[in-house]
The first five atom37 places (N, CA, C, CB, O) and aatype in JSON, in Angstrom:
{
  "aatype": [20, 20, 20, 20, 20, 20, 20, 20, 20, 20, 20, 20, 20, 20, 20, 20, 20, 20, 20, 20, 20, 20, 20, 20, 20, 20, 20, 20, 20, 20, 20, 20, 20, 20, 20, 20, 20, 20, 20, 20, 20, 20, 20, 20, 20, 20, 20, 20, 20, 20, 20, 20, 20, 20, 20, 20, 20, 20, 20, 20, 20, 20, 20, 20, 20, 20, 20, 20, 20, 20, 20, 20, 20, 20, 20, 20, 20, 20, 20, 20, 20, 20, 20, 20, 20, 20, 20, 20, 20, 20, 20, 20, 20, 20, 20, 20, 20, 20, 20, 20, 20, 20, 20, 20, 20, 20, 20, 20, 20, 20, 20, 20, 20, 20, 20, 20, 20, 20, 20, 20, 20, 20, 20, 20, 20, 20, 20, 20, 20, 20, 20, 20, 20, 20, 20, 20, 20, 20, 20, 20, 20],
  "atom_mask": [
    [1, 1, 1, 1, 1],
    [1, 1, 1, 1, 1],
    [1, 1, 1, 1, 1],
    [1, 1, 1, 1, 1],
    [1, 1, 1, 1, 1],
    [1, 1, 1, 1, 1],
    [1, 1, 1, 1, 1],
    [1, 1, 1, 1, 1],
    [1, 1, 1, 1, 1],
    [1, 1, 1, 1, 1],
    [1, 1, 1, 1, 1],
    [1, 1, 1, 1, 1],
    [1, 1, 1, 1, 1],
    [1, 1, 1, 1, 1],
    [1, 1, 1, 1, 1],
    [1, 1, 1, 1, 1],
    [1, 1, 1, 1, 1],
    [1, 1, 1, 1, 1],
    [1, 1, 1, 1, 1],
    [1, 1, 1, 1, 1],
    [1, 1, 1, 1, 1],
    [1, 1, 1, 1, 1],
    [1, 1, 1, 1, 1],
    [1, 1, 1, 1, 1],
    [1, 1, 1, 1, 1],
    [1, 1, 1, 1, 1],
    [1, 1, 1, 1, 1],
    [1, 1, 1, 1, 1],
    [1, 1, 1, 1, 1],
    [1, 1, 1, 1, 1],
    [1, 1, 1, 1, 1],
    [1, 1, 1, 1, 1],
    [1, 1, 1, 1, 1],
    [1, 1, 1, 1, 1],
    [1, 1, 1, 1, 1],
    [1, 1, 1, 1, 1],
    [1, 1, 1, 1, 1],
    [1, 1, 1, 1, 1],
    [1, 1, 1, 1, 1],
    [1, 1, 1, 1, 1],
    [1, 1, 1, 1, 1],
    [1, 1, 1, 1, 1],
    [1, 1, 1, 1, 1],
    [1, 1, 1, 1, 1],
    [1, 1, 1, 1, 1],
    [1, 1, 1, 1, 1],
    [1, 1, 1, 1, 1],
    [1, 1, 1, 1, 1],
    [1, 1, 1, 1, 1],
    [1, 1, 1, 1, 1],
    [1, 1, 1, 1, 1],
    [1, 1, 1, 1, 1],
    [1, 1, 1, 1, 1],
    [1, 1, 1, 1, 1],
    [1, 1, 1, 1, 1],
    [1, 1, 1, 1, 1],
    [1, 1, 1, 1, 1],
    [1, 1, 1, 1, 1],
    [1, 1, 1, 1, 1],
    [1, 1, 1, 1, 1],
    [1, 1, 1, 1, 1],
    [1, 1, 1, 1, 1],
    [1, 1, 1, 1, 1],
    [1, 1, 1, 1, 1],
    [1, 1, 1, 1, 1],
    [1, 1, 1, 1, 1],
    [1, 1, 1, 1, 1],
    [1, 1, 1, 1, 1],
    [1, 1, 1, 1, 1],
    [1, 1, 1, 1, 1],
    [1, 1, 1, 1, 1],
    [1, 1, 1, 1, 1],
    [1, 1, 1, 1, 1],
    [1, 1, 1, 1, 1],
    [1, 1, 1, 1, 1],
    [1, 1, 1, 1, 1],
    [1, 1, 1, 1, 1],
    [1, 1, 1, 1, 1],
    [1, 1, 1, 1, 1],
    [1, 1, 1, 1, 1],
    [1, 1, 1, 1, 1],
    [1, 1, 1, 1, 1],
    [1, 1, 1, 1, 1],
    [1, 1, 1, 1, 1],
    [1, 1, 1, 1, 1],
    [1, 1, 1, 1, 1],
    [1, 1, 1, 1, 1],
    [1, 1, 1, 1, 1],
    [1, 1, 1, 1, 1],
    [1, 1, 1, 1, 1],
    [1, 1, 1, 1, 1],
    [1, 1, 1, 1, 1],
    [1, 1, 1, 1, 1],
    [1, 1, 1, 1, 1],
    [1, 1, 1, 1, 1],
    [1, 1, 1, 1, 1],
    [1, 1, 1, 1, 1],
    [1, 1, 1, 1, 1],
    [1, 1, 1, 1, 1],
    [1, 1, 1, 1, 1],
    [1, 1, 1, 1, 1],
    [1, 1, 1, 1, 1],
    [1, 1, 1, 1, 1],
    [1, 1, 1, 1, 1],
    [1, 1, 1, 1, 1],
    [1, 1, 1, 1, 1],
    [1, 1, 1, 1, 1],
    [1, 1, 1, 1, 1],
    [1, 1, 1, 1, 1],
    [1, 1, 1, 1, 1],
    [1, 1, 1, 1, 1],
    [1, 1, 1, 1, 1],
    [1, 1, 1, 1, 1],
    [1, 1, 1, 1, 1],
    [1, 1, 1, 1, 1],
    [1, 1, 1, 1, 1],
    [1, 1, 1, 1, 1],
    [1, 1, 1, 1, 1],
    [1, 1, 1, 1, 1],
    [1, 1, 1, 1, 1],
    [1, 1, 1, 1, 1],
    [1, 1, 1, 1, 1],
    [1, 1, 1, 1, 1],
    [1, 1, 1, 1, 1],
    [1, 1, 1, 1, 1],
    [1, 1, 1, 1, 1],
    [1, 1, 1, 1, 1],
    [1, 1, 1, 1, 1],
    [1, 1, 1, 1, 1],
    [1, 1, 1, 1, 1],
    [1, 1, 1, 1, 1],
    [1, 1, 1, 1, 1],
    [1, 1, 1, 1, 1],
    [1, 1, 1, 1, 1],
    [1, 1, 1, 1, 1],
    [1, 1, 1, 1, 1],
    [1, 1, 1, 1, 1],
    [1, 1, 1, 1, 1],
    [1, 1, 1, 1, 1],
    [1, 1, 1, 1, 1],
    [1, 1, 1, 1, 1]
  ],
  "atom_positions": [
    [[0.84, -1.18, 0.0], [0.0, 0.0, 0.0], [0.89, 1.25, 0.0], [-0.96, 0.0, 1.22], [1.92, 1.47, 0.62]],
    [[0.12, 2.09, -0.97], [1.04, 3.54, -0.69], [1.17, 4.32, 0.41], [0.7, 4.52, -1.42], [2.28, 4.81, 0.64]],
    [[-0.21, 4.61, 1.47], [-0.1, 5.24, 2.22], [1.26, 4.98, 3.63], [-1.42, 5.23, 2.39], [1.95, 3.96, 3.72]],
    [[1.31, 5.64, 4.15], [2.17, 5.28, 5.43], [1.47, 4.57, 6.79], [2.8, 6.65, 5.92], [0.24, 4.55, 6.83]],
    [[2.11, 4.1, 7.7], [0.86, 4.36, 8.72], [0.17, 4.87, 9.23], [0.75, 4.27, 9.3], [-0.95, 4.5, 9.61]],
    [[0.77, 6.03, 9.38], [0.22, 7.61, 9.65], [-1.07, 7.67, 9.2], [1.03, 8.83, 8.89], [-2.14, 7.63, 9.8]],
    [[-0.82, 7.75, 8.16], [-1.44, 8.53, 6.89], [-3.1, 7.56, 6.42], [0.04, 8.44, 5.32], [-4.2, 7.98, 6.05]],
    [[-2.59, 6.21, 6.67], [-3.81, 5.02, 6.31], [-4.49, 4.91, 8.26], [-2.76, 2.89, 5.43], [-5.55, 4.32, 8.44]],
    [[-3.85, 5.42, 9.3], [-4.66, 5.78, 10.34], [-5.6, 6.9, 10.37], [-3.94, 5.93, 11.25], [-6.79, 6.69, 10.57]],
    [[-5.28, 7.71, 10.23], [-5.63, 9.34, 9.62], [-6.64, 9.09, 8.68], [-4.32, 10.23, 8.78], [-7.74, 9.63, 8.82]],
    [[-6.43, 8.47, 7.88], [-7.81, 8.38, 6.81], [-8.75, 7.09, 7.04], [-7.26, 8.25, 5.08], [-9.63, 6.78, 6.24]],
    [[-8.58, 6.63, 7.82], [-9.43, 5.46, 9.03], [-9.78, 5.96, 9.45], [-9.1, 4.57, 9.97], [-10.93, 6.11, 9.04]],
    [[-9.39, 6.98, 10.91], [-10.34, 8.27, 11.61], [-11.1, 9.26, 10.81], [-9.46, 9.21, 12.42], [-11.97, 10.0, 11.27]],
    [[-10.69, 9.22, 9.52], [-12.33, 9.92, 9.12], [-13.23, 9.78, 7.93], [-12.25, 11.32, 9.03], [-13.72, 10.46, 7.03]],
    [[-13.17, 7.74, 8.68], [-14.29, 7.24, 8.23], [-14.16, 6.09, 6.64], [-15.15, 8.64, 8.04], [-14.93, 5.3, 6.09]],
    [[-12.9, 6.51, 6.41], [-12.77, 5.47, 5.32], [-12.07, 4.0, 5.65], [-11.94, 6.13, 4.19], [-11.15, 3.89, 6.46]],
    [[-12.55, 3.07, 5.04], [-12.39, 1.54, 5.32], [-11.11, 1.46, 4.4], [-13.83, 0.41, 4.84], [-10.63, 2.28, 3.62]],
    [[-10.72, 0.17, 4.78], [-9.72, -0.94, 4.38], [-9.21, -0.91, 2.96], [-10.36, -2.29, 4.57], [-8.13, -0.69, 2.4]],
    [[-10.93, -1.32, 2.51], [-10.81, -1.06, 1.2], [-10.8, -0.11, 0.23], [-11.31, -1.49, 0.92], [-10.34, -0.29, -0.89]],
    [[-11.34, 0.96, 0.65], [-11.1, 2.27, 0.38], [-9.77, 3.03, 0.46], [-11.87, 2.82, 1.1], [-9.43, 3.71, -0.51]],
    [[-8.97, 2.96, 1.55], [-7.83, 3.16, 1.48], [-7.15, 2.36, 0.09], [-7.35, 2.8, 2.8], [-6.62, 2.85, -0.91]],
    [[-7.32, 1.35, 0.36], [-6.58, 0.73, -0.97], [-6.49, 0.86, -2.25], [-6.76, -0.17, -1.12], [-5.58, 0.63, -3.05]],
    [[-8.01, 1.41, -2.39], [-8.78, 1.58, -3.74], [-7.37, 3.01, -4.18], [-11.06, 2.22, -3.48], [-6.63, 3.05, -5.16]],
    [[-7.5, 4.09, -2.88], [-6.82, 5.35, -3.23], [-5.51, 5.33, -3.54], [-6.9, 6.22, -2.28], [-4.99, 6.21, -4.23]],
    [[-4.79, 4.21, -3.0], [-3.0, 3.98, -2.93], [-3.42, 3.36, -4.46], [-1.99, 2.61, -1.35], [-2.79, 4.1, -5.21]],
    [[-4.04, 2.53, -5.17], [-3.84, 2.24, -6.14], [-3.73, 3.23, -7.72], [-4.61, 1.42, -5.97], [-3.05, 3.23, -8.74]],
    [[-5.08, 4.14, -7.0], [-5.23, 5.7, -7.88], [-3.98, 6.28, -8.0], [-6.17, 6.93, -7.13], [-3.4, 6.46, -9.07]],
    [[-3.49, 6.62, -6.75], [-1.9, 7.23, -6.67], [-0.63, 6.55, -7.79], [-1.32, 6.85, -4.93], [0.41, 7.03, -8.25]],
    [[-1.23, 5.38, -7.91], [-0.23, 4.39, -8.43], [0.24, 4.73, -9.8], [-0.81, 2.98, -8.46], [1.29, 5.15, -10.3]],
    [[-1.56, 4.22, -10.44], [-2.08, 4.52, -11.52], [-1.72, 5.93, -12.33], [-3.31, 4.41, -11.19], [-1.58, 6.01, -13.55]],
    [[-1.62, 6.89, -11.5], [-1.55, 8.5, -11.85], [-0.16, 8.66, -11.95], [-2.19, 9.6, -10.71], [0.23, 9.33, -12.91]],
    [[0.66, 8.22, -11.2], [2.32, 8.16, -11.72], [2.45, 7.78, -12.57], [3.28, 7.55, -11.18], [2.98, 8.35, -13.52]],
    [[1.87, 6.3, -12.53], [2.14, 5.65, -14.09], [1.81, 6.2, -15.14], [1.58, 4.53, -14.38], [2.38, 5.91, -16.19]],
    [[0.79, 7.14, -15.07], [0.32, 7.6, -16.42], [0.86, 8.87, -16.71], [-1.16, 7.68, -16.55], [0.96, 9.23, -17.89]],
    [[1.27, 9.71, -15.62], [2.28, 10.67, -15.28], [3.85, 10.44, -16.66], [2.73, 10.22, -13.34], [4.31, 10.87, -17.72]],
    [[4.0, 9.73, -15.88], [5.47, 9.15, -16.16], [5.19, 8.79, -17.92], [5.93, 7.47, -14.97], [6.0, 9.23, -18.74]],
    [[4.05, 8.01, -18.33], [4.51, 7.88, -19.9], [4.01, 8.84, -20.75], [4.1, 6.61, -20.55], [4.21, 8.86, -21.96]],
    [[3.24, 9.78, -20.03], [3.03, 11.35, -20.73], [4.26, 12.19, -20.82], [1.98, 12.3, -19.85], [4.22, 13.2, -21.53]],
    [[5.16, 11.93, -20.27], [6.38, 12.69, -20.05], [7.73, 12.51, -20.84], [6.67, 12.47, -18.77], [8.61, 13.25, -21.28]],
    [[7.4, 10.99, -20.78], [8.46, 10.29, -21.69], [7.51, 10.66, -23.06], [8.81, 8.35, -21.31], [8.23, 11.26, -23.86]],
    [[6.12, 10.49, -23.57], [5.92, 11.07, -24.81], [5.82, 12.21, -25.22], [5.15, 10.76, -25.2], [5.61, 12.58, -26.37]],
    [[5.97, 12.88, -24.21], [6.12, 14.81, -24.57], [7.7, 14.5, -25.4], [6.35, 16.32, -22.51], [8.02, 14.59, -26.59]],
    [[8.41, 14.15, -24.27], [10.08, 14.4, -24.57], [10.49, 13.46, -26.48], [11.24, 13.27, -22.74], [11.31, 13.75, -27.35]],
    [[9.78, 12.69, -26.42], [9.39, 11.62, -27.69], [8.99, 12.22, -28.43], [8.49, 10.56, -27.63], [9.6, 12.02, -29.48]],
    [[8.06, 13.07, -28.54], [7.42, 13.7, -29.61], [7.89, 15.04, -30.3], [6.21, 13.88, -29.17], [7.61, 15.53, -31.4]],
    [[8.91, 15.57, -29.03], [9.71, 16.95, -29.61], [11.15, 16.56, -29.96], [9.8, 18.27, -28.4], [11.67, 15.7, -29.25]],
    [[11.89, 17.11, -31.01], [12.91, 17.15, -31.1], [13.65, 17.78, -30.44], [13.04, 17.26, -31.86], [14.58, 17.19, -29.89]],
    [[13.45, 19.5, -30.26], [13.89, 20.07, -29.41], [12.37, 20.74, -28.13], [14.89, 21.11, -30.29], [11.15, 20.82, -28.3]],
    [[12.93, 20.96, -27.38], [12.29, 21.53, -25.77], [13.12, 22.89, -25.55], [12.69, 20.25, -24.19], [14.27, 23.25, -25.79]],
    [[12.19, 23.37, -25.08], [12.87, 25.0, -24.58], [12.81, 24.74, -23.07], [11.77, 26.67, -25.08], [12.29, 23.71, -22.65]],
    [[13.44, 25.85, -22.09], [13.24, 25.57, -20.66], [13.45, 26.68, -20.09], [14.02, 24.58, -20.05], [13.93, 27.7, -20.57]],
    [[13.01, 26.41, -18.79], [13.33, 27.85, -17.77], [14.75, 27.93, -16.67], [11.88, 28.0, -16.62], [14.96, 28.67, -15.7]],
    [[15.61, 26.8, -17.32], [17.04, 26.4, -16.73], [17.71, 27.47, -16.79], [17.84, 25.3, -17.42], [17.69, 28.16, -17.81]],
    [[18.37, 27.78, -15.77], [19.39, 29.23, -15.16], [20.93, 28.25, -15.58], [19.16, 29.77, -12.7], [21.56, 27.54, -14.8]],
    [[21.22, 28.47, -16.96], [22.24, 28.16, -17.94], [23.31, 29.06, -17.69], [21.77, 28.26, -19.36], [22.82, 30.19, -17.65]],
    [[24.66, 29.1, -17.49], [25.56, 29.94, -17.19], [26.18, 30.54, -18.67], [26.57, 29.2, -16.22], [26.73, 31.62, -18.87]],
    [[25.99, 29.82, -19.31], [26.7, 30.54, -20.73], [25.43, 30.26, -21.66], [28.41, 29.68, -21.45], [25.6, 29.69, -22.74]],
    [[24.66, 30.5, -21.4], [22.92, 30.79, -22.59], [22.98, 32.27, -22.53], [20.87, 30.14, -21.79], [23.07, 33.01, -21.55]],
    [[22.92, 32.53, -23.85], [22.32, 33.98, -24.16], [20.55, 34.26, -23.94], [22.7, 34.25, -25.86], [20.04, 35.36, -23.77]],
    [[19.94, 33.15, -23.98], [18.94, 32.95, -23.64], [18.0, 33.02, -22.25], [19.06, 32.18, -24.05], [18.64, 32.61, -21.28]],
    [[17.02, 33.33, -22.03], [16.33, 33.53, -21.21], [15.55, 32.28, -20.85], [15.73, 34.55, -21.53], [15.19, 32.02, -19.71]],
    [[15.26, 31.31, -22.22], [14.94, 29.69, -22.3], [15.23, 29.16, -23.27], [13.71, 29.26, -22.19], [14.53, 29.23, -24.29]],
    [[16.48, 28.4, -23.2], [17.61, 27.88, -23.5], [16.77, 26.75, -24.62], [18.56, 27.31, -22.07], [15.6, 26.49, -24.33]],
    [[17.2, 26.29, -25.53], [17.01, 25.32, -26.36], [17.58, 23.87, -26.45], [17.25, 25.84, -27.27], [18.75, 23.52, -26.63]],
    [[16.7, 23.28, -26.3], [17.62, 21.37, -26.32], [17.06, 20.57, -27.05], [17.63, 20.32, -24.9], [15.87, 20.3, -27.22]],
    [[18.24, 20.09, -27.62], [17.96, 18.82, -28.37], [17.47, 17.55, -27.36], [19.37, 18.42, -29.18], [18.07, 17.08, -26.39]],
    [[16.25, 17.18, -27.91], [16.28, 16.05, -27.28], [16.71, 14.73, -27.47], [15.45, 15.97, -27.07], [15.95, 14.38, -28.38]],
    [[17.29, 13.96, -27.27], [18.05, 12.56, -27.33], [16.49, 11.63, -26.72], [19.86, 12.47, -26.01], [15.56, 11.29, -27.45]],
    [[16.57, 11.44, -25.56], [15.2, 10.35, -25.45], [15.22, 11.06, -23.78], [15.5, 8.03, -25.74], [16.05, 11.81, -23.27]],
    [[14.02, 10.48, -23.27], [13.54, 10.36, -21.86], [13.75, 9.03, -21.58], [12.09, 10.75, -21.6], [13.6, 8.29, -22.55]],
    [[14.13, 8.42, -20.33], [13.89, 7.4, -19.39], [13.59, 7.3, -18.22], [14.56, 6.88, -19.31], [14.36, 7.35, -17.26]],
    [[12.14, 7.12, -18.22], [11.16, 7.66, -16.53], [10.69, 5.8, -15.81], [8.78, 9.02, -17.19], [10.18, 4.84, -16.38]],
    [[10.95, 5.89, -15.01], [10.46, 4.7, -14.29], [9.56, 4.86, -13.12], [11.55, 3.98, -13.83], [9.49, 6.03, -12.77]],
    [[8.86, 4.03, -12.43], [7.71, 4.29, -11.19], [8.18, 3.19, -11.01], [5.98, 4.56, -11.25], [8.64, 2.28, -11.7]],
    [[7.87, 3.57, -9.24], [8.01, 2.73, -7.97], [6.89, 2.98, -7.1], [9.3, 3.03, -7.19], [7.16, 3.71, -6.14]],
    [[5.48, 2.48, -7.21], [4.47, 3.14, -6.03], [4.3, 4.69, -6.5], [5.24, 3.07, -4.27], [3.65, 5.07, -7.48]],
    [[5.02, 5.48, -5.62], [4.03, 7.09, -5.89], [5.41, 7.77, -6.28], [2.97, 8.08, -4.15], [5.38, 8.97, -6.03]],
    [[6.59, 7.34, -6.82], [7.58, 7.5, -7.24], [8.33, 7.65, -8.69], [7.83, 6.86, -6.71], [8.58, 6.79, -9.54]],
    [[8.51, 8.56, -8.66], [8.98, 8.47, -10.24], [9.87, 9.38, -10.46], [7.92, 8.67, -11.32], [9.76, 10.57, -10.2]],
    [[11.41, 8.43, -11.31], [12.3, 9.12, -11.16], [13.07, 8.33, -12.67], [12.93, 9.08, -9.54], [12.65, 7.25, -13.08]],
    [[14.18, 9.03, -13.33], [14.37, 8.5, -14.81], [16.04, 9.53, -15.36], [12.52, 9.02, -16.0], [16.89, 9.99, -14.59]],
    [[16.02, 9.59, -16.33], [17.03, 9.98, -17.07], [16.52, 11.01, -18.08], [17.66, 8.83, -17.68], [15.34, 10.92, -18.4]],
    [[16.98, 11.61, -18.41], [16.61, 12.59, -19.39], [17.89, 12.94, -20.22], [15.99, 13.87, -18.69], [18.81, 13.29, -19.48]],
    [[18.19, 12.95, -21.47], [19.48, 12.81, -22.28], [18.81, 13.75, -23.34], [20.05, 11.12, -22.82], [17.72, 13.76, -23.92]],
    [[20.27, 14.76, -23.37], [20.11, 15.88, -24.36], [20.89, 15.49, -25.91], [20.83, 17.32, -23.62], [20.79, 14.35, -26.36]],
    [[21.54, 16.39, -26.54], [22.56, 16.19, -27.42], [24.16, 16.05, -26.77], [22.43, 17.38, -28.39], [25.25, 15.58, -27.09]],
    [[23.67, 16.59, -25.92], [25.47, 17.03, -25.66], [25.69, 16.2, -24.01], [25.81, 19.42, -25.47], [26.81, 15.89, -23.62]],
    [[24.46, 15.93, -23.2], [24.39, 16.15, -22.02], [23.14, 15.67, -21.26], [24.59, 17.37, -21.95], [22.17, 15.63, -22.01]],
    [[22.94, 15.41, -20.37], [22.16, 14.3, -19.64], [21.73, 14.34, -18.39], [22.78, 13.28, -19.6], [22.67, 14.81, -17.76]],
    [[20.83, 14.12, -17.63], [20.67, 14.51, -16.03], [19.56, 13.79, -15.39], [20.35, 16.11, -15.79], [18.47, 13.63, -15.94]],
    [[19.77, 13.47, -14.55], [19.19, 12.11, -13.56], [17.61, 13.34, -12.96], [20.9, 11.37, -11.65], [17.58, 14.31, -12.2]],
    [[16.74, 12.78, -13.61], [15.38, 13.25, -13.13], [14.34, 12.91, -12.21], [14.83, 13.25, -13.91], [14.47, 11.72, -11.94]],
    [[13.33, 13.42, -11.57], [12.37, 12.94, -10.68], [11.35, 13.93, -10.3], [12.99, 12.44, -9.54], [11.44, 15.16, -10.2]],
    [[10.29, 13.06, -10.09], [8.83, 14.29, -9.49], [8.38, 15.06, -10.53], [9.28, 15.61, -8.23], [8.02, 16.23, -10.36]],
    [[8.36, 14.36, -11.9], [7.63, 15.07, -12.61], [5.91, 15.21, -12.79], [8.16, 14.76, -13.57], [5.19, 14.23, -12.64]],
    [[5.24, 16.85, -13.18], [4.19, 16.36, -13.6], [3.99, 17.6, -14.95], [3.01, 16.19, -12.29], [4.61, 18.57, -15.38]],
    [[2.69, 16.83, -15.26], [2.23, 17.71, -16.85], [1.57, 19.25, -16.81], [0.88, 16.77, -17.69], [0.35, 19.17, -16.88]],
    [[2.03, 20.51, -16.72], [1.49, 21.52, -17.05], [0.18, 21.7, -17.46], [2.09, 21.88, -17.74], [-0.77, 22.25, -16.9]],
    [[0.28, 21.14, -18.53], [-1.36, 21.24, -19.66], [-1.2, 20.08, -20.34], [-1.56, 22.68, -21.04], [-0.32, 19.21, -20.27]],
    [[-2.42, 20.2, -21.19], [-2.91, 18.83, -22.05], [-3.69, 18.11, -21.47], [-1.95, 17.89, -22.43], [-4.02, 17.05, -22.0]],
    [[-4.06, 18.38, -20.58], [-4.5, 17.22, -19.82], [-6.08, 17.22, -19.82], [-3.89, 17.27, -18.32], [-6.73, 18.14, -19.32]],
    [[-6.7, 15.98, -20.49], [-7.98, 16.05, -21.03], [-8.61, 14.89, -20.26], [-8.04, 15.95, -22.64], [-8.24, 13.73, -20.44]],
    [[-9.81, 15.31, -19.19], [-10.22, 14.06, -18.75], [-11.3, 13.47, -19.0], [-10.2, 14.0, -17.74], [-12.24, 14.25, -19.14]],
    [[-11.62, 12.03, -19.14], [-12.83, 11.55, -19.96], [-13.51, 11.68, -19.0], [-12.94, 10.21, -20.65], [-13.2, 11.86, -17.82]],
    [[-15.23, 11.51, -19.9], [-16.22, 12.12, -19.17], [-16.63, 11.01, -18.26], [-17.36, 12.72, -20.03], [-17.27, 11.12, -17.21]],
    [[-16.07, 9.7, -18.93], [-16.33, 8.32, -17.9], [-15.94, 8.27, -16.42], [-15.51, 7.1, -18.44], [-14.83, 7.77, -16.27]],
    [[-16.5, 8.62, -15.32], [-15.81, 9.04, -14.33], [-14.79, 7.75, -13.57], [-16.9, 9.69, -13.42], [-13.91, 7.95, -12.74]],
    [[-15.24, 6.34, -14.17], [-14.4, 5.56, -13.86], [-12.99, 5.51, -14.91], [-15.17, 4.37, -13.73], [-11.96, 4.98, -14.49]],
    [[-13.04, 5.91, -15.81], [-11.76, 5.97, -17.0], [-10.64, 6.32, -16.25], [-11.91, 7.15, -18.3], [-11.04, 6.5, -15.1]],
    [[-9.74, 6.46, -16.3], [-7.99, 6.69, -16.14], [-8.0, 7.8, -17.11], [-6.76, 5.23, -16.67], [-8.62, 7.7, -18.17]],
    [[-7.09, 9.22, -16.66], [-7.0, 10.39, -17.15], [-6.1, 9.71, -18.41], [-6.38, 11.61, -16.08], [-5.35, 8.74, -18.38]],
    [[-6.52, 10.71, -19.69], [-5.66, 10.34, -20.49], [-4.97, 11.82, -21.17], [-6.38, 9.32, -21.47], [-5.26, 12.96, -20.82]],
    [[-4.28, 11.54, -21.92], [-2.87, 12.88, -22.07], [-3.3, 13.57, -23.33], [-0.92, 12.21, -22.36], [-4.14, 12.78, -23.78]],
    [[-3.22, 14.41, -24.04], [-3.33, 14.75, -25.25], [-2.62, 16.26, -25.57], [-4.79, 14.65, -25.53], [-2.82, 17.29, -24.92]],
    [[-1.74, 16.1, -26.74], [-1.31, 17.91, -26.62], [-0.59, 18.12, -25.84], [-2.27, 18.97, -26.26], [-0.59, 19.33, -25.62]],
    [[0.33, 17.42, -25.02], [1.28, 18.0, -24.14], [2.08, 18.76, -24.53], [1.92, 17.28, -23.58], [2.87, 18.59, -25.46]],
    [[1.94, 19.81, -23.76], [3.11, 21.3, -24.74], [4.0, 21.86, -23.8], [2.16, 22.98, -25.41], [4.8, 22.77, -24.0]],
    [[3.75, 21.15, -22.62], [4.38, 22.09, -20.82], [4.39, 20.98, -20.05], [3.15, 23.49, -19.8], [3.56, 20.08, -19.86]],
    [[5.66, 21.22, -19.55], [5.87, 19.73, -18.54], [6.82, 20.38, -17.45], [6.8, 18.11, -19.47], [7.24, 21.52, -17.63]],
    [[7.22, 19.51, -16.12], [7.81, 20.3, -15.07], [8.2, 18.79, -14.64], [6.81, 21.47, -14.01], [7.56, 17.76, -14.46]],
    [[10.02, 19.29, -14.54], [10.67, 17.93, -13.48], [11.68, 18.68, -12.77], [11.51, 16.39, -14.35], [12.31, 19.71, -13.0]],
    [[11.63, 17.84, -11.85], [13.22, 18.05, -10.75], [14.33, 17.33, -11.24], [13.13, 17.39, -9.04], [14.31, 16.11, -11.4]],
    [[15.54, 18.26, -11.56], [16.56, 17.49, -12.32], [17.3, 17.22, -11.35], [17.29, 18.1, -13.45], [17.03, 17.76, -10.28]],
    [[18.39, 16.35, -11.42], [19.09, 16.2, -9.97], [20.59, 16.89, -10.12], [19.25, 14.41, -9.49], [20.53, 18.06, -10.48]],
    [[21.68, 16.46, -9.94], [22.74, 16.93, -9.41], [23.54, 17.78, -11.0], [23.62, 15.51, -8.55], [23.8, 17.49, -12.17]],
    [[23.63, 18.59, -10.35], [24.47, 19.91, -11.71], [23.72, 20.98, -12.02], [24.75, 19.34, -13.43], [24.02, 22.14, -12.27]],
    [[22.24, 20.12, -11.92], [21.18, 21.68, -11.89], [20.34, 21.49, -10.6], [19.85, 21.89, -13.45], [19.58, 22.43, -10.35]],
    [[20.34, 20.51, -9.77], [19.45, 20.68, -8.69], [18.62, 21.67, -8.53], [20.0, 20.69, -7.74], [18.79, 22.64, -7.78]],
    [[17.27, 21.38, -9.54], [16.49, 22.49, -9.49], [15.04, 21.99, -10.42], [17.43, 23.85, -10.12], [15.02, 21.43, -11.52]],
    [[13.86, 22.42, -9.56], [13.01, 22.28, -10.75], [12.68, 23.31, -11.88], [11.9, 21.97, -10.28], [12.31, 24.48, -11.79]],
    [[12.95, 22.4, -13.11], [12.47, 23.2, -14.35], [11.15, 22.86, -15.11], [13.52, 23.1, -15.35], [10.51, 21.81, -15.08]],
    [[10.92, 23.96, -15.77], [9.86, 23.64, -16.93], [10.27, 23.38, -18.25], [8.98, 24.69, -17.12], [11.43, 23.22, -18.61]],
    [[9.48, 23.36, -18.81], [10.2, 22.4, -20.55], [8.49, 22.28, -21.4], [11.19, 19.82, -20.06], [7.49, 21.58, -21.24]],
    [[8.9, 23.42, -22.36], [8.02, 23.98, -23.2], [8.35, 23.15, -24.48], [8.17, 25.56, -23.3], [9.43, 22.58, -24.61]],
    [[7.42, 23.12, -25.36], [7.78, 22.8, -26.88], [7.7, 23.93, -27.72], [6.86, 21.75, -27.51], [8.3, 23.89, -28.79]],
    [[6.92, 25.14, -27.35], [7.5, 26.1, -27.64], [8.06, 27.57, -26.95], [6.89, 26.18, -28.37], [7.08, 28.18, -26.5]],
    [[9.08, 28.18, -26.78], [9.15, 29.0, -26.1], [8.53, 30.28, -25.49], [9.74, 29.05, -26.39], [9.03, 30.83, -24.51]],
    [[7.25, 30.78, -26.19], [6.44, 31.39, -25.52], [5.71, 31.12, -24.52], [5.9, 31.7, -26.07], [5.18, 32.02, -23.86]],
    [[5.47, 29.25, -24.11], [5.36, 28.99, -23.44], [5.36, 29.3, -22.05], [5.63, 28.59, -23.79], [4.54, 29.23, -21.13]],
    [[6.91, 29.8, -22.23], [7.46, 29.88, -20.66], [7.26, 31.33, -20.54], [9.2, 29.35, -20.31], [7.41, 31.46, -19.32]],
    [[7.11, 32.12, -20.84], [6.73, 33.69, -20.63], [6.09, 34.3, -20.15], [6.51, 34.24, -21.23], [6.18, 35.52, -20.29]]
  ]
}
């Protein structure tokens, strides 16, 4: 289960069951997962990405990248991956989708992705920082 103990006590005291808890750690699950391959198909679908990265030698205000590929993985409510440029590369995590995000009217359906044009991850060590990542640069403005 996703929750903690804490957290699956806490939502016992007000009023939700066993199975209900479970039902929600699985939602959580589900939503990374679908998180995570919207992200890898944003990065898939653009060649280059613009961003709001504080670049030391960019003349730019949002810098331009080639994209090479995404590699996002989930663990439970976790999600963390690779992200590879042309030149350069950086260990990622905690991403989610800006926009695009279109939900069916089926209220039992699983959100599905469409149009992703804005995305947001935590990169890890060299930029330790979260950025955004446009497909086009007005985006970020």
């Amino acid at each position: 289960m996703h929750f903690d103990q804490r957290t699956q006590q806490a939502l016992r005291d007000v009023g939700l069951e066993t199975e209900d808890i479970q039902d929600a750690s699985e939602a959580v699950v589900e939503a990374v997962e679908t998180d995570a391959a919207a992200l890898e198909a944003f990065f898939d679908e653009h060649d280059t990405v613009y961003s709001d990265m504080d670049m030391a030698h960019s003349s730019s205000d949002y810098p331009e990248h080639a994209v090479d590929y995404a590699d996002i993985t989930t663990h439970a409510d976790e999600m963390r991956g690779w992200l590879r440029f042309d030149t350069w590369g950086v260990y990622v995590e905690d991403g989610r989708i800006l926009d695009g995000v279109s939900k069916s009217e089926d209220s039992e359906a699983h959100q599905t992705w469409a149009d992703v044009d804005y995305v947001e991850l935590t990169l890890g060590p060299t930029i330790n920082d979260r950025v955004r990542f446009a497909a086009d640069r007005e985006q970020l403005r």
